[in-house]
N, C-alpha and C positions, 0 to 999 in steps of 0.2 A: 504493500500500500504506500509506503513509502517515494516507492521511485514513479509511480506514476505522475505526479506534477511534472515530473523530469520528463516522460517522455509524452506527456501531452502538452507540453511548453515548445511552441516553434520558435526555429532557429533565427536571429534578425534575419530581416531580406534584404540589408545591404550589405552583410557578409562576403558571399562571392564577388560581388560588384567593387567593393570596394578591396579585396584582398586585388582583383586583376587591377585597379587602378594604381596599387601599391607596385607591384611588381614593374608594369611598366613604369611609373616614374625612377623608379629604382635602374632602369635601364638610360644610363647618359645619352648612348648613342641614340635609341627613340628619341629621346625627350629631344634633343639636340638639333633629328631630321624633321621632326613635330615643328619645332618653333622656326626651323628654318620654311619651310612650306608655308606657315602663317606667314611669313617676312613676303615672300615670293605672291603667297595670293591679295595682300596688302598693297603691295606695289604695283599690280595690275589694276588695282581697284582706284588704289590715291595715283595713277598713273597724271591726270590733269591737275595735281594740284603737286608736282614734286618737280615744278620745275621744266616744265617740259612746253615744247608747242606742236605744232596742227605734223604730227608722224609722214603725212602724205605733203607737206609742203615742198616745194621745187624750187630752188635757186640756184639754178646753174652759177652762177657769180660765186660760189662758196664751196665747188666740189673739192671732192677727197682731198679737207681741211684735217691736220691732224687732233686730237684730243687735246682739250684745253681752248681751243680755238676761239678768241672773242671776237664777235662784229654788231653791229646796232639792226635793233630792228625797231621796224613803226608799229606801235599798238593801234586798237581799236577808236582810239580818241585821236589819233595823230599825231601822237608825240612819240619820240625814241626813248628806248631804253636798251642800254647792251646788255648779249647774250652770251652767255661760255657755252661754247658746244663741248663738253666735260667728254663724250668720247669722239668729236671730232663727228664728221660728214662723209655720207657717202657721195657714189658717181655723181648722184644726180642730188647733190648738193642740202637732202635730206637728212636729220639730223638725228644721230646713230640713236643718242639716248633715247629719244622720246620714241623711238620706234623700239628699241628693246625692251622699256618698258610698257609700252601697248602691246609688246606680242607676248608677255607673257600672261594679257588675258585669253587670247586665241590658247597659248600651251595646255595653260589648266582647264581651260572651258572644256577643250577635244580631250584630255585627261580622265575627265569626271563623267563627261557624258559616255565616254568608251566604255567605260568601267561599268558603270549604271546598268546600261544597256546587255554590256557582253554577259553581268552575270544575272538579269531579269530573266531574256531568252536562253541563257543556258541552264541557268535554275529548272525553269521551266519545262525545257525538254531532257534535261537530266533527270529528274521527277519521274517527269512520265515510263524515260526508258529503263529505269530500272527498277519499280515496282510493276506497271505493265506489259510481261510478258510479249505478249504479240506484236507491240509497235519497238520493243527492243533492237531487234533486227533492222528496220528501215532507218530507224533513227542512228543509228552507231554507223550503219553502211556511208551515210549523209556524211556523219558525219568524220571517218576515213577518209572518204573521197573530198574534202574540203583540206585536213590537214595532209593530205596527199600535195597537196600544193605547195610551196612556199609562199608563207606570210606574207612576204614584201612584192609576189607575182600577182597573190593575189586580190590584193590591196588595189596594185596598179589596175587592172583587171575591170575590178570595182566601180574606181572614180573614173575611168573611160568610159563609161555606160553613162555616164552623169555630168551636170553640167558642171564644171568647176566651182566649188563654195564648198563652205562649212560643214552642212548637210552631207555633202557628196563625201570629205574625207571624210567624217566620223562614220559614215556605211561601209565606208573601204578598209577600215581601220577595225569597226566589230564583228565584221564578217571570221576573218582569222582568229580572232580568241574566242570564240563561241564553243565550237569544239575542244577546246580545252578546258572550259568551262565545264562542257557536258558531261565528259569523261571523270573527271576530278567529283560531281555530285553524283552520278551513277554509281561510282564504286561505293560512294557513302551509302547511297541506298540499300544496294547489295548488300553489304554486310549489315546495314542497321536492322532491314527487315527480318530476318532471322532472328532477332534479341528479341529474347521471352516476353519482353515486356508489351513487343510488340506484337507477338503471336497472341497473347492474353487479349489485348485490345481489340485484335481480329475477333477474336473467339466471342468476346461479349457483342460485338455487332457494330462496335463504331464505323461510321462512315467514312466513305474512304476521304474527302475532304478535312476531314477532323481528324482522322489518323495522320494527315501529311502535315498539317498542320499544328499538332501540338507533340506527336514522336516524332515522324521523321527529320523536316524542316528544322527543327531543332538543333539538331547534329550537323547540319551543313554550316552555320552563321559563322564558326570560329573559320573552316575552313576558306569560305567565298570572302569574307574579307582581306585575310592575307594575300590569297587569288589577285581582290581586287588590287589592293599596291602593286603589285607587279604587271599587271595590265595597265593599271595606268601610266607607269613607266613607259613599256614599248609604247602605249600612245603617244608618248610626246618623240619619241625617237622615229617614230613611223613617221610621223606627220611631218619630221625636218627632212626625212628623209623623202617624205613625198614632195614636199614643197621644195627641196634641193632640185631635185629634176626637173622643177616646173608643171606638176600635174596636181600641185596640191591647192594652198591655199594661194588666192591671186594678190597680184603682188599689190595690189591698193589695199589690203588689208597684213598689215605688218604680223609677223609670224617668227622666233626665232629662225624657221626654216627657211625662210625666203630673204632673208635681211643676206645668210651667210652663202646664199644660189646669188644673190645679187653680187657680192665683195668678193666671188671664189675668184674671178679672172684677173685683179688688181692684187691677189693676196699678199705676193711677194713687198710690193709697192707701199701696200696702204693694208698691214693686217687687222688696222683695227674694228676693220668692217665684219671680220667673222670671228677674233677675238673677244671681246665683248658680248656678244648674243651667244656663242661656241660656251664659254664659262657659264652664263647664265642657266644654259639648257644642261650641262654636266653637272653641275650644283644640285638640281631642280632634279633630274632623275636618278643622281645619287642619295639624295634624303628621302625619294618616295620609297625606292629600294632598302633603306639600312632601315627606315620607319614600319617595313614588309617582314622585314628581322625581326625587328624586336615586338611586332605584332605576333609571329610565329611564334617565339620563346614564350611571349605571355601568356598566349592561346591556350597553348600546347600544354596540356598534363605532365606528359613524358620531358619535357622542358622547364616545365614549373621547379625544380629540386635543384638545379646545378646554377 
């Protein structure tokens, strides 16, 4: 009689929440690629108030000016005010900063929405093919023959079907991590389904909405978000690397991908046209990456102890 207050006394509900919140702070390097990501989506966001002007302006008069560069410009009223161009101009006499930090809204934008996207529809059809037997087979075949391709062929592939924009990379871009996606929450299923606890739940009659929904779905969260970090990585490397060849984002819409397709042919000359946007994008996909790590460790059970 004794023990029972004990065990009909529930456990707080912030316990696990807050032990995973411990763990990761306790990890430097997260916390480090965490706060550098804030810095990065900040600077997108305050991009018009840090100093910067109009990304697409044209003044031949001022081309590939080196970093530091001052010259006067006329404001809205008529009067001058000098500008430092802090990393200098490109060809077309555009002004490096304000376009690296306008393009690192495009970066995280196609980032977030790859990610979103690649693991809704593969969620989804991971679900399906590994607890529904019969569509198993069509769905895995799909999706074989998809990573039977190369990523970056069939990226290209993609956004030639479509008109150049936004839209057009981020379908050429989630097409290839779908299937990874699929694969990664099928095997969860497979083996989840099989756990007594989920055969119990069969047996008493739960629906099968309600079964995925409060067993299975469950057990995928830890896995799809660390998924998600590292898809959103290759997004941003996909998309420079689509916008390097010219099939990505267009060039009136500034992109670290197209700032460094515009400065390749002058590089020797004038590096600071792909030096600057080059670091920014290395930065930016190595904190999404080392933040994918210590996502994993914290995740992870089997990582939780060391």
């Amino acid at each position: 009689m004794s023990t029972e207050p004990a065990l009909l006394a529930p456990a707080p509900p912030s316990a696990p929440s807050a032990s995973l919140a411990w763990r990761l702070l306790r990890n430097p390097v997260a916390v480090a690629s965490a706060a550098l990501l804030v810095a990065m989506a900040l600077v997108g966001l305050l991009a018009p108030l840090l100093g910067t002007i109009d990304p697409a302006a044209i003044n031949p008069a001022t081309r590939n000016r080196p970093p530091g560069y001052e010259r006067t410009i006329r404001t809205d009223d008529g009067s001058t005010t000098p500008f430092r161009h802090r990393m200098g101009t490109d060809s077309l006499g555009r002004d490096v900063y304000s376009r690296v930090l306008y393009g690192a809204r495009v970066s995280l934008v196609i980032a977030v929405a790859v990610a979103a996207l690649a693991l809704a529809i593969g969620l989804l059809l991971g679900l399906t093919a590994g607890y529904i037997r019969p569509l198993d087979g069509p769905i895995m075949r799909l999706m074989d023959g998809l990573m039977a391709i190369p990523g970056i062929l069939l990226a290209i592939a993609v956004v030639s079907l479509f008109r150049a924009g936004l839209p057009a990379v981020i379908a050429a871009i989630v097409v290839p991590e779908i299937p990874r996606v699929v694969r990664l929450v099928r095997s969860i299923v497979l083996s989840v389904r099989e756990e007594p606890y989920v055969e119990a739940a069969i047996m008493a009659g739960t629906r099968l909405p309600l079964l995925m929904a409060r067993h299975i779905l469950p057990n995928t969260v830890a896995p799809l978000i660390v998924q998600g970090t590292f898809i959103a990585a290759s997004a941003i490397l996909v998309e420079a690397v689509l916008s390097f060849l010219g099939i990505g984002i267009p060039p009136e819409i500034p992109s670290w991908g197209n700032i460094m397709a515009e400065g390749r042919n002058l590089f020797r000359v004038y590096p600071h046209t792909i030096l600057y946007p080059g670091i920014f994008l290395g930065l930016t996909v190595l904190a999404v990456n080392m933040l994918g790590d210590g996502l994993r460790d914290t995740l992870d059970p089997k990582m939780a102890g060391r």
